[in-house]
N, C-alpha and C positions, 0 to 999 in steps of 0.2 A: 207671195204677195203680188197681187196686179197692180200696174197703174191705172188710175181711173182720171178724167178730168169729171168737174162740175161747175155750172155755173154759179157764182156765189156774189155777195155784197163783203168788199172790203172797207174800213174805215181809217179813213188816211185824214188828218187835222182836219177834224170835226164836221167831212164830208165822205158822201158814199160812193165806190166806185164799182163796178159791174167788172168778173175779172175771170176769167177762165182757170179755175182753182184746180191747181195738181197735187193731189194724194197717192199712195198705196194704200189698199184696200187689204185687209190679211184675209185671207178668204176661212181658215177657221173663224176667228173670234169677232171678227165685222170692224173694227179698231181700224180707225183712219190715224196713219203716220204722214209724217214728211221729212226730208232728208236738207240740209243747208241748200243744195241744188235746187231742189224745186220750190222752198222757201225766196230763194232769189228771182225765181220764174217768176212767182205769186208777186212778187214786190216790183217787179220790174214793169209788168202790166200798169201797177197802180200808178207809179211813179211817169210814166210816159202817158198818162193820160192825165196827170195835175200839170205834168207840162204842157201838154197842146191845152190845157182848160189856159191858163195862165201866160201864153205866148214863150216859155221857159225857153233856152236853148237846151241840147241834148249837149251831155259829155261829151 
């Protein structure tokens, strides 16, 4: 499997965030996985951008 990024729309309470999305790509069957890891990538983008939207501090 490769890793692939792609640009994508996430949807975080009930707005949309622009997020550099990390998959594996299985190169037989075309089937996009993702692993806990790069699920936390993915979430971590969204989440760091509803903070600066919102003034949040960071952990």
């Amino acid at each position: 499997m490769t890793l692939k990024r792609e640009k994508r729309v996430m949807l975080f309470r009930k707005k949309e965030y622009s997020v550099h999305y990390h998959f594996y790509l299985c190169n037989e069957s075309g089937e996009q996985f993702t692993s806990t890891e790069l699920d936390e990538v993915n979430l971590v983008q969204v989440y760091n951008q509803y903070r600066d939207e919102y003034s949040f501090l960071s952990p």
